[in-house]
N, CA, C and O of each residue as an XYZ file, in Angstrom:
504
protein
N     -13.120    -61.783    -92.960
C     -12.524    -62.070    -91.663
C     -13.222    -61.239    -90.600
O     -13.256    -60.009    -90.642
N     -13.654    -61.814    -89.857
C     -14.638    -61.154    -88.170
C     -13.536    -60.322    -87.633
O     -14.046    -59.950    -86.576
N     -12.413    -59.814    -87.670
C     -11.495    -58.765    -87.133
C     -11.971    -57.612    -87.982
O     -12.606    -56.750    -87.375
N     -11.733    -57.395    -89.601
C     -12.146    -56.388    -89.957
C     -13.454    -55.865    -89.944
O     -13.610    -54.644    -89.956
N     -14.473    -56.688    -89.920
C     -16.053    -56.283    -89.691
C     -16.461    -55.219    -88.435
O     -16.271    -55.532    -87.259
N     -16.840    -54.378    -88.698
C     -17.562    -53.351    -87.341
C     -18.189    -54.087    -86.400
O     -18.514    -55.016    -87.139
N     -18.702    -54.457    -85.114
C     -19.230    -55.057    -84.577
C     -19.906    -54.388    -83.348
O     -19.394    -53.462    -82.720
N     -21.191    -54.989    -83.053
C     -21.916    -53.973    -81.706
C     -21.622    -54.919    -81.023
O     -21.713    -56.077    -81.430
N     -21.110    -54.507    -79.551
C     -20.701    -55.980    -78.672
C     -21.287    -54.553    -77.319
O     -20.502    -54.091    -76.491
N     -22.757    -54.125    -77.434
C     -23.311    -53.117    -76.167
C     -22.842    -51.962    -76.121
O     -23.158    -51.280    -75.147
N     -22.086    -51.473    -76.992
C     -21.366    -50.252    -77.072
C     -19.976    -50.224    -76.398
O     -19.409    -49.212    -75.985
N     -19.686    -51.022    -76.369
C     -17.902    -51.176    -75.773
C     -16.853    -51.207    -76.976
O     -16.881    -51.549    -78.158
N     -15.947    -50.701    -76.121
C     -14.702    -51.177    -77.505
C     -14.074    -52.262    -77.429
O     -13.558    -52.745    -76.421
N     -14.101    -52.808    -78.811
C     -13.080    -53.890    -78.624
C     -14.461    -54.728    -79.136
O     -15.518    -54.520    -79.732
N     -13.527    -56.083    -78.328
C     -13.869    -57.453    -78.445
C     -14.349    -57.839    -76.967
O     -13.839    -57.366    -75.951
N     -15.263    -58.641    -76.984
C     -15.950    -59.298    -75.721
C     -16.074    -61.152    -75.813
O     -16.287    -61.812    -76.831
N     -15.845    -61.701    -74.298
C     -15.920    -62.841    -74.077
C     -16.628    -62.921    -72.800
O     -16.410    -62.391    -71.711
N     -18.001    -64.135    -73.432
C     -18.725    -64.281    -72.591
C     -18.100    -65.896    -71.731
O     -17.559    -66.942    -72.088
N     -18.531    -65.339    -70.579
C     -18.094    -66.699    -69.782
C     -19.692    -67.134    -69.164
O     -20.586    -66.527    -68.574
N     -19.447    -68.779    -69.750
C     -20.814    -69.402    -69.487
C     -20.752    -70.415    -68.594
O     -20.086    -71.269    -69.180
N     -21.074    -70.882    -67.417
C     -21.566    -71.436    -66.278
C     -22.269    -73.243    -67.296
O     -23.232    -73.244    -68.063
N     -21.716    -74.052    -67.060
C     -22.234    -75.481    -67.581
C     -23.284    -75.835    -66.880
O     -24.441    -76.094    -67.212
N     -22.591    -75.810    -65.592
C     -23.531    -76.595    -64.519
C     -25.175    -76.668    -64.579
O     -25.884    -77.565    -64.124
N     -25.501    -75.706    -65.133
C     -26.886    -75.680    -65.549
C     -27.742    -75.000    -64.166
O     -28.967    -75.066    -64.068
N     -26.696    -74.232    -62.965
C     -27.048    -73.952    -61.837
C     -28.251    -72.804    -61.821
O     -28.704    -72.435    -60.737
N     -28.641    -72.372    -62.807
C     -29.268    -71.020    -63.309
C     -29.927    -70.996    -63.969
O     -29.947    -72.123    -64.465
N     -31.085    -69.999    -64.725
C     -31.587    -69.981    -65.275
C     -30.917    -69.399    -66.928
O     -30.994    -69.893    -68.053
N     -30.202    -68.015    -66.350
C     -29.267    -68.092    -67.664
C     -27.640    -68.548    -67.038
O     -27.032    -68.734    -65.984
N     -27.504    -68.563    -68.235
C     -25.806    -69.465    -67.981
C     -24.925    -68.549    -68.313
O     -24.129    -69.163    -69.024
N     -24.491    -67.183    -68.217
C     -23.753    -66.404    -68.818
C     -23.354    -66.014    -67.137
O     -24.105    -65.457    -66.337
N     -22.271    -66.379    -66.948
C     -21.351    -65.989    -65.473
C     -21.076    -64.240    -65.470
O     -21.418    -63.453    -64.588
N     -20.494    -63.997    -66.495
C     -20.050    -62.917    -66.836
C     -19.626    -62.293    -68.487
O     -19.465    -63.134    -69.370
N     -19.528    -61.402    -68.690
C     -19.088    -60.913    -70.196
C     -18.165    -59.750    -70.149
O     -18.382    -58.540    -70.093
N     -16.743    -60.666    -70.201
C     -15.344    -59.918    -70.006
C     -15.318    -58.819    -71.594
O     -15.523    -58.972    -72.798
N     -14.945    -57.741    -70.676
C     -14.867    -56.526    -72.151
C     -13.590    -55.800    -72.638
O     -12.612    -55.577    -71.925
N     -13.702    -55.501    -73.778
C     -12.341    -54.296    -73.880
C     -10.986    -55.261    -74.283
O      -9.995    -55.265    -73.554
N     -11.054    -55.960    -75.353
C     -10.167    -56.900    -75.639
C      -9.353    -55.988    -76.636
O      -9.943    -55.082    -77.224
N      -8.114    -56.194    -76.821
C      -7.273    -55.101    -77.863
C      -7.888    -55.652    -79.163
O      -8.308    -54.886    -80.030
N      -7.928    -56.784    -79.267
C      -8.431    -57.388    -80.898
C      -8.776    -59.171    -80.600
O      -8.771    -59.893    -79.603
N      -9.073    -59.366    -82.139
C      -9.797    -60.388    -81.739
C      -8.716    -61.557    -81.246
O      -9.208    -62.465    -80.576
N      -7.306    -61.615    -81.514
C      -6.251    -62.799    -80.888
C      -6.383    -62.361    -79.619
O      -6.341    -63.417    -78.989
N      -6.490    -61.663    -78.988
C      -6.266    -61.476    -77.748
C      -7.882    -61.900    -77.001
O      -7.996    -62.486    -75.925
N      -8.679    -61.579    -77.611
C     -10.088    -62.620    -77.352
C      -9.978    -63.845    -76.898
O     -10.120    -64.426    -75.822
N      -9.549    -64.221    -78.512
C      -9.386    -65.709    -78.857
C      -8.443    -66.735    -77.662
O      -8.690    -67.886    -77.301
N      -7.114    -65.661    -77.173
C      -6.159    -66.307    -76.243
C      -7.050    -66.556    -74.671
O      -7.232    -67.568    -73.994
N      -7.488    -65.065    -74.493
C      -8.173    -65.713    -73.245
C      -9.023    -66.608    -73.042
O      -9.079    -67.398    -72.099
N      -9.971    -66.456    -74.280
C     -10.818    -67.633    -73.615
C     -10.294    -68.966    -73.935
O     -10.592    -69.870    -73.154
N      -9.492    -69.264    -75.053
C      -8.349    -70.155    -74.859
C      -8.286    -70.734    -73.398
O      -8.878    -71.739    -73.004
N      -7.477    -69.932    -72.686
C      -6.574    -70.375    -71.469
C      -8.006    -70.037    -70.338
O      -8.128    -70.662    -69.285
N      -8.544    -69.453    -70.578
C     -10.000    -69.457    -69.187
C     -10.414    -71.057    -69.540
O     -10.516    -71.690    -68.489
N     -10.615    -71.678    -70.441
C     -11.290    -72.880    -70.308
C     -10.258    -73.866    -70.635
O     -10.782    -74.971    -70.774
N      -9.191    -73.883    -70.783
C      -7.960    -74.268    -70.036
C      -8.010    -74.664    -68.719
O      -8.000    -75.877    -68.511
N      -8.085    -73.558    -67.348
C      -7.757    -73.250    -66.558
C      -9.056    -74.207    -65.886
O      -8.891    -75.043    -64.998
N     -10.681    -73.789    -66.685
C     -11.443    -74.246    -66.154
C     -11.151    -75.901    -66.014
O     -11.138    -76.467    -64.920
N     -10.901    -76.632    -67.387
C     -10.929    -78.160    -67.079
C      -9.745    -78.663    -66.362
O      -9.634    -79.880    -66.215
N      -8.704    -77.732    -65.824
C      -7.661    -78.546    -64.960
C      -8.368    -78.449    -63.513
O      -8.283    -79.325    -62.653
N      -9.056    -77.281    -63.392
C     -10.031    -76.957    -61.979
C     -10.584    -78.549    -61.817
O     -10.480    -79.125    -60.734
N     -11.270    -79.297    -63.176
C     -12.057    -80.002    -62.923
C     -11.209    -82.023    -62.839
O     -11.784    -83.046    -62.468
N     -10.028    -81.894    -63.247
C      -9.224    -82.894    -63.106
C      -9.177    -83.159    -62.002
O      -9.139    -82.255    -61.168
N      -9.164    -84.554    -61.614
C      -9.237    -85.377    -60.485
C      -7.549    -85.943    -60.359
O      -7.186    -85.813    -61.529
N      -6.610    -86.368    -59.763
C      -5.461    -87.098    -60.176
C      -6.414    -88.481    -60.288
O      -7.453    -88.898    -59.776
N      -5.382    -88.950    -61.312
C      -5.861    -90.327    -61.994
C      -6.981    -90.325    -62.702
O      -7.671    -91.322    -62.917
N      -7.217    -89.123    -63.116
C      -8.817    -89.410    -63.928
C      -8.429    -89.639    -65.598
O      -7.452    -89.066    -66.081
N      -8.940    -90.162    -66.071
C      -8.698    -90.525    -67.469
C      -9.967    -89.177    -68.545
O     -11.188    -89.036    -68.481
N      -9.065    -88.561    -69.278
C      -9.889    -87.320    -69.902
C     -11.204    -87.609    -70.474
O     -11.945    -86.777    -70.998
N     -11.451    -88.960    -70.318
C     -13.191    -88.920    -70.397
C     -13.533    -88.636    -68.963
O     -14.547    -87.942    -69.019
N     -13.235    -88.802    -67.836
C     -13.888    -87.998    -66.594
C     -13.611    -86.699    -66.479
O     -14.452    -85.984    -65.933
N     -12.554    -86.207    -66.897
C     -12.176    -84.736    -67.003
C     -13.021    -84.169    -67.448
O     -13.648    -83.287    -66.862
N     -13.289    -84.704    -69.009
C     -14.918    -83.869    -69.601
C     -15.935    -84.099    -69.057
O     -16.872    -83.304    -68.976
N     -15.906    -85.208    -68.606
C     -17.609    -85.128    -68.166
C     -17.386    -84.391    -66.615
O     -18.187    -83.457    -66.572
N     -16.767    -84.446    -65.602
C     -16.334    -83.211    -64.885
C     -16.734    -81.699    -65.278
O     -17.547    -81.004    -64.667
N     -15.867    -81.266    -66.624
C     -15.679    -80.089    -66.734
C     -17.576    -80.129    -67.342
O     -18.233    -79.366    -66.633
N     -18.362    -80.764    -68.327
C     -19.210    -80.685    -68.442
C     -20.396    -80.513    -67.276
O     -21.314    -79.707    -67.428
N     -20.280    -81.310    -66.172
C     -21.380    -80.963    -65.328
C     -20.772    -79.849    -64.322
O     -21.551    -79.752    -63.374
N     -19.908    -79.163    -64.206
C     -18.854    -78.261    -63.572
C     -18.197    -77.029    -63.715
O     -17.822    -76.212    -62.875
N     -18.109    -77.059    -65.268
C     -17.089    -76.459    -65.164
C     -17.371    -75.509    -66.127
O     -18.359    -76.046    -66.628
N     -17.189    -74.314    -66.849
C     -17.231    -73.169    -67.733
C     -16.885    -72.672    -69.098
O     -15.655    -72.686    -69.059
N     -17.111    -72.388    -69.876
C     -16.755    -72.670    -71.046
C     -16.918    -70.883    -71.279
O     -17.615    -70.099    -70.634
N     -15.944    -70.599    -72.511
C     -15.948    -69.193    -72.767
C     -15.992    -69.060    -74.214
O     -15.261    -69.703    -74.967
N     -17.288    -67.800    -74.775
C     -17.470    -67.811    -76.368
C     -16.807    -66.078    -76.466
O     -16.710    -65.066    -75.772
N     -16.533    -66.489    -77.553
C     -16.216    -64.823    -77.944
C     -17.243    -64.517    -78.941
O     -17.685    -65.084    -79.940
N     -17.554    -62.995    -78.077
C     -18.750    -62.737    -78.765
C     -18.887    -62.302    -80.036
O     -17.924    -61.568    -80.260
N     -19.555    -62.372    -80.940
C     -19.764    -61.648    -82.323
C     -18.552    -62.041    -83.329
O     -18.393    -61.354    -84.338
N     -17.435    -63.474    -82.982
C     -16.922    -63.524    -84.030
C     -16.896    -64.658    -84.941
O     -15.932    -65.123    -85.550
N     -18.025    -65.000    -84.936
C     -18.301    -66.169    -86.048
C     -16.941    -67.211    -86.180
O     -16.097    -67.617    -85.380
N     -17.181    -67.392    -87.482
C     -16.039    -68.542    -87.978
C     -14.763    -68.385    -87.270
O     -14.165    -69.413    -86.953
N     -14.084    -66.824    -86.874
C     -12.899    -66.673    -86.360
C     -12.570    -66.750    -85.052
O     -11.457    -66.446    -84.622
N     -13.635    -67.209    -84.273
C     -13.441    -66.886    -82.476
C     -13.251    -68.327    -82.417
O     -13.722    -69.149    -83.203
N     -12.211    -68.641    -80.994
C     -12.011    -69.396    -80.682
C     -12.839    -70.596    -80.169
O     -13.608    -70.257    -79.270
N     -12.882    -71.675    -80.437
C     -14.353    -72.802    -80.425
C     -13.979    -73.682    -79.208
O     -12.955    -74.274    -79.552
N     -14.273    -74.009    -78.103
C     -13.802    -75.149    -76.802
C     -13.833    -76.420    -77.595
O     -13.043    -77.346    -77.410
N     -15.031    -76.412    -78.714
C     -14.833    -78.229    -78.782
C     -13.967    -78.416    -79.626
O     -13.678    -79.607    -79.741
N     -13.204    -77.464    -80.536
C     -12.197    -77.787    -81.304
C     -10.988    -78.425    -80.612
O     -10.231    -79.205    -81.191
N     -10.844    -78.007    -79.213
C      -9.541    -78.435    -78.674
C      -9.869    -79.489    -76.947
O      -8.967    -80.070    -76.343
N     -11.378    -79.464    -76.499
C     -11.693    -80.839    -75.572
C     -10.706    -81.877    -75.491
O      -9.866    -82.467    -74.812
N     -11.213    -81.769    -76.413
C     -10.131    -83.623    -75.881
C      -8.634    -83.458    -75.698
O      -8.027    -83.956    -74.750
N      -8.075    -82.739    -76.648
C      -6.463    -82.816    -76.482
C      -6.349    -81.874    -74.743
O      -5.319    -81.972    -74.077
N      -7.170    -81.301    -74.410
C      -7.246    -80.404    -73.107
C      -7.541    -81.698    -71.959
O      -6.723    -81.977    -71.083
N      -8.507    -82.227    -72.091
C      -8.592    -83.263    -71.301
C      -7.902    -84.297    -71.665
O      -8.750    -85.096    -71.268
N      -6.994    -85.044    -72.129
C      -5.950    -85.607    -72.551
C      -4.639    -85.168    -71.767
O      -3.880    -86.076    -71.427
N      -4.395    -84.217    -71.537
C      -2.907    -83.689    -71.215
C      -3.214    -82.664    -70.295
O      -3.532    -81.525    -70.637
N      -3.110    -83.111    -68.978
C      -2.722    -81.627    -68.593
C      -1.820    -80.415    -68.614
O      -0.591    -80.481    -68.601
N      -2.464    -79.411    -68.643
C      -1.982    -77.972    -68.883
C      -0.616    -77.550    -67.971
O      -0.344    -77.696    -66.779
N       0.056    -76.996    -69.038
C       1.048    -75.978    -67.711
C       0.302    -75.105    -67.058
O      -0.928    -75.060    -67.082
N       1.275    -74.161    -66.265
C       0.549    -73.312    -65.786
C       1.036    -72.039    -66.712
O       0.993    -70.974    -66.096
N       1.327    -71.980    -67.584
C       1.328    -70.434    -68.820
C       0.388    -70.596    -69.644
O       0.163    -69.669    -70.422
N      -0.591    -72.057    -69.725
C      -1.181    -72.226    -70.724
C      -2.607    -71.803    -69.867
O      -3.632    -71.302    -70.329
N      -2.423    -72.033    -69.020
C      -3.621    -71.375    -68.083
C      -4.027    -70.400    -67.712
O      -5.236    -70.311    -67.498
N      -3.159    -69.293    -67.492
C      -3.223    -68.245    -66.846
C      -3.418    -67.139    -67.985
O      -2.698    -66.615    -68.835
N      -4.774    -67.045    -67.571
C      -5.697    -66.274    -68.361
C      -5.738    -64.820    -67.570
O      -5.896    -63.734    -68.127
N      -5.558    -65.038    -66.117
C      -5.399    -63.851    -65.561
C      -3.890    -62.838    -66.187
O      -4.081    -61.640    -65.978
N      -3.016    -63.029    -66.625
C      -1.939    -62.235    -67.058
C      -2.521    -61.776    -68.498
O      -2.141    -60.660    -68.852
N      -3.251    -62.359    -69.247
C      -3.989    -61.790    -70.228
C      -5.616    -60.803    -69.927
O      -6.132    -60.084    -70.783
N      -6.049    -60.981    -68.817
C      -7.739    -60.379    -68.765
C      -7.312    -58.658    -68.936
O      -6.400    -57.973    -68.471
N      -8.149    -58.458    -69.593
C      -8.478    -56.768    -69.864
C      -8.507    -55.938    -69.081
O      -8.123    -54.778    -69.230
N      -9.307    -56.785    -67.448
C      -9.598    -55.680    -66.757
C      -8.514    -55.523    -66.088
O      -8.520    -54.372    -65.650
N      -7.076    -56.376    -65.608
C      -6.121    -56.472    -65.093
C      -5.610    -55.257    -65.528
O      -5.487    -54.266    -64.808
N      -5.161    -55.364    -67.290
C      -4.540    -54.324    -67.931
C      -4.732    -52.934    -67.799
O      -3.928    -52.009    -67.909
N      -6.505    -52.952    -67.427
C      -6.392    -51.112    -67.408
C      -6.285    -51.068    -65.962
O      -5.967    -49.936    -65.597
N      -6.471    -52.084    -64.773
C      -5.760    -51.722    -63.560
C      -4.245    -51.547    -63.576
O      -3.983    -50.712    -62.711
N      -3.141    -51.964    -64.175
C      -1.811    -51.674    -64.136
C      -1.564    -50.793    -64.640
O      -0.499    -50.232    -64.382
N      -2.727    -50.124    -65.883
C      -2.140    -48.860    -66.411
C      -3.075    -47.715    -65.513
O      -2.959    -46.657    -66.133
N      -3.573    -47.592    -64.827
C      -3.911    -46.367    -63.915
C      -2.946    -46.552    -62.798
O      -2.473    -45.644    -62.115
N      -2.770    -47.472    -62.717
C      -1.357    -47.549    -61.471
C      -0.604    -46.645    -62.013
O      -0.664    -45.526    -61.503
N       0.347    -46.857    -63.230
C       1.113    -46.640    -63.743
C       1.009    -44.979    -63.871
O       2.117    -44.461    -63.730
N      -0.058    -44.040    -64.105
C      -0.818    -43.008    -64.062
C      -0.433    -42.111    -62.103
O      -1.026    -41.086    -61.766
């Protein structure tokens, strides 16, 4: 199981999720690489709900979830978790039922889960 394995993710702790840019606007496609995840479910959830969040960005009203994907495909962002093989969460496992149904908004909000939020509320808290 990729939770118990040691992993180099640049010398950070934790778990990392890279967020990748579709659009093809760039030369590399890596937007950003969110760090400092408590473990790998908590990986797995955000980028879950980040590419969630991304294909409702890309919903049209009335679009039928083959325009949604091809939307979110020329548009929209997709998020890998880094270094965990078989166990990290996969976007194409769940495409279609995502573009099929739109999302609540708890299933989206990836911001109440991001890392960096968390260690801003706990230096508040400090």
């Amino acid at each position: 199981m990729a939770e118990d394995k040691t992993h180099d993710n640049g010398g950070d702790n934790g778990w990392s999720v890279r967020i990748v840019d579709l659009s093809g606007a760039s030369d590399d496609d890596t937007v950003e690489v969110v760090k400092d995840f408590v473990d790998l479910m908590h990986a797995n959830a955000f980028a879950r709900a980040y590419v969630r969040d991304s294909i409702e960005r890309c919903r049209q009203g009335g679009a039928t979830g083959r325009d949604v994907l091809e939307a979110w495909f020329a548009f929209g962002e997709d998020a890998v978790v880094v270094d965990a093989d078989d166990d990290g969460w996969k976007s194409a496992n769940e495409l279609d039922d995502f573009a099929a149904s739109p999302a609540t908004p708890m299933e989206r909000d990836w911001r109440a889960i991001d890392p960096r939020k968390l260690v801003e509320d706990d230096e508040e808290l400090h």
